[in-house]
BALUM-716661 format. One record per residue (C-alpha): residue number from 1; x, y, z. Coordinates in steps of 0.05 Angstrom, whole numbers, plus 5000, padded with zeros to 4 digits. Layout:
BEGIN
<margu><seq>NUM</seq><u>X</u><v>Y</v><w>Z</w></margu>
...
//
This chain:
BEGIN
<margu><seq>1</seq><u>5000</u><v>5000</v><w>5000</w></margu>
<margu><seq>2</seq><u>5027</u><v>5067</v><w>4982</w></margu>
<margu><seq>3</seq><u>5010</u><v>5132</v><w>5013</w></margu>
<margu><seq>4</seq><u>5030</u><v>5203</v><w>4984</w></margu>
<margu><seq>5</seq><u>5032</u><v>5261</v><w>5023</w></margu>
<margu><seq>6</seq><u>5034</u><v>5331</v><w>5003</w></margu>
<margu><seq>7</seq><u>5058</u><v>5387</v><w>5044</w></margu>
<margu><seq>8</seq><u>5072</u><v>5460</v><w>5052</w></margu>
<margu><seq>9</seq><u>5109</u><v>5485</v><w>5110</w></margu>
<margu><seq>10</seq><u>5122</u><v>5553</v><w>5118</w></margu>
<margu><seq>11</seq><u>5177</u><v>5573</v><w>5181</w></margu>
<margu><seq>12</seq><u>5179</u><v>5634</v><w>5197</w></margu>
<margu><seq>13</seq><u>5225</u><v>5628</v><w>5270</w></margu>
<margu><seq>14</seq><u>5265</u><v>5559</v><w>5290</w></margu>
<margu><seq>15</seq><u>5305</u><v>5561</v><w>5346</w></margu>
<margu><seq>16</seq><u>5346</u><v>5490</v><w>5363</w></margu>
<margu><seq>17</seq><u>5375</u><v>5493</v><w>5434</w></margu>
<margu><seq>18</seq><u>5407</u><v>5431</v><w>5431</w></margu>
<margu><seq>19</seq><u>5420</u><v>5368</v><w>5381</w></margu>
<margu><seq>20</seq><u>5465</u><v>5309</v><w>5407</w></margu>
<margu><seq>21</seq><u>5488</u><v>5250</v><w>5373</w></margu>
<margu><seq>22</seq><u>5423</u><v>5213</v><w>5377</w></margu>
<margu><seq>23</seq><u>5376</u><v>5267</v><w>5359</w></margu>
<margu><seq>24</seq><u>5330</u><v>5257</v><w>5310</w></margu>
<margu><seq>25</seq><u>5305</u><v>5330</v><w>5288</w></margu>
<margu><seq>26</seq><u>5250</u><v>5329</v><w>5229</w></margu>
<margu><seq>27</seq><u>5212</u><v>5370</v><w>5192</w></margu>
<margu><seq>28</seq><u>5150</u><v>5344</v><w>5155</w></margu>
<margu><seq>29</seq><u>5127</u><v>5268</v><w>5144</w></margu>
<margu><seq>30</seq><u>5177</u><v>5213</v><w>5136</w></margu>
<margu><seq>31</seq><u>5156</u><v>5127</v><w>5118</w></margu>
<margu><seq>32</seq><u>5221</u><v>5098</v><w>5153</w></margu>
<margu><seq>33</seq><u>5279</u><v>5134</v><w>5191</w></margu>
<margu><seq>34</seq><u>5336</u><v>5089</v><w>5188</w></margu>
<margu><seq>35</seq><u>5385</u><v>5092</v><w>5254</w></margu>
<margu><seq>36</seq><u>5463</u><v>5105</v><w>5233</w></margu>
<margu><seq>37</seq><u>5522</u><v>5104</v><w>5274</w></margu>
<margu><seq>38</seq><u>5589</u><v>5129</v><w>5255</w></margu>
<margu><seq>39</seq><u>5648</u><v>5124</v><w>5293</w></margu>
<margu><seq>40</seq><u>5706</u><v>5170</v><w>5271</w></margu>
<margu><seq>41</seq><u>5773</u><v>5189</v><w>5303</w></margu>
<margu><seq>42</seq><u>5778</u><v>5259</v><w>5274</w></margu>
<margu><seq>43</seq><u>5829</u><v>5281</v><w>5326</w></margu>
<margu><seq>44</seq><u>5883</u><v>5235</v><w>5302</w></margu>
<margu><seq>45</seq><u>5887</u><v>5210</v><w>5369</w></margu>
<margu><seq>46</seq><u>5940</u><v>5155</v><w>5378</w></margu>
<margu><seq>47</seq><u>5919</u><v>5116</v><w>5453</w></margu>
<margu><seq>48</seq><u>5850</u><v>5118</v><w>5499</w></margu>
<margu><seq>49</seq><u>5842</u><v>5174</v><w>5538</w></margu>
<margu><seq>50</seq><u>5852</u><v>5172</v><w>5611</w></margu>
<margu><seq>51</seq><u>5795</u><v>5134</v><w>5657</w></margu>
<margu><seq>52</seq><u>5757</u><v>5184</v><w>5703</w></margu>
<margu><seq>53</seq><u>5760</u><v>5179</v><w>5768</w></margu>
<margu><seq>54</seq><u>5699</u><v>5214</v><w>5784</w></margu>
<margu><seq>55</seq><u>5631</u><v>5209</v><w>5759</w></margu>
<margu><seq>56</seq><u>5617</u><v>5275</v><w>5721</w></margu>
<margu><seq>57</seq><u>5682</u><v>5287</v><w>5712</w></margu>
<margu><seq>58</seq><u>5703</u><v>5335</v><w>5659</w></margu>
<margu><seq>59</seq><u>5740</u><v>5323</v><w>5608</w></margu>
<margu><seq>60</seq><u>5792</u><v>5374</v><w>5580</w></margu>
<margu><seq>61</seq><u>5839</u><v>5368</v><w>5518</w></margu>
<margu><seq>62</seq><u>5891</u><v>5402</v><w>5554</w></margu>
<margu><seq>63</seq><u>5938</u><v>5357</v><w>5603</w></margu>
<margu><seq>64</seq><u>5928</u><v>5376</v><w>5679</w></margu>
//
C-alpha cells in the first residue's frame, strides 16, 4: 500500500537549543527513519584517553 503526502510548511522562526548524537530533528512526514552510527577518530588520536576517576568528571583536551 502506498501513501503520498503533500505538504507545505512555511517557518517563519526555528530556534534549536540543543542536538546530540542521537537526535533525530525532522521537519515534515517521513515512511522509515533508518538509525546510523558512525564512529570516527577525527582528532588523530594515537591511545584511549585517561579513565575518570569521578563520575561527572570533565574532560579537558589540555593535560592537567
Amino acid at each position: 500500500m502506498n501513501f503520498y503526502v503533500n505538504q507545505s510548511i512555511i517557518i517563519h522562526n526555528l530556534r534549536v537549543g540543543s542536538i546530540t548524537t542521537s537526535s533525530v530533528f525532522q521537519i515534515g512526514s517521513t515512511g522509515t527513519i533508518k538509525a546510523l552510527s558512525k564512529f570516527s577518530n577525527t582528532g588523530a588520536f594515537t591511545e584511549p584517553a585517561r579513565p575518570l576517576k569521578a563520575r561527572g568528571q570533565i574532560i579537558s583536551s589540555t593535560n592537567s
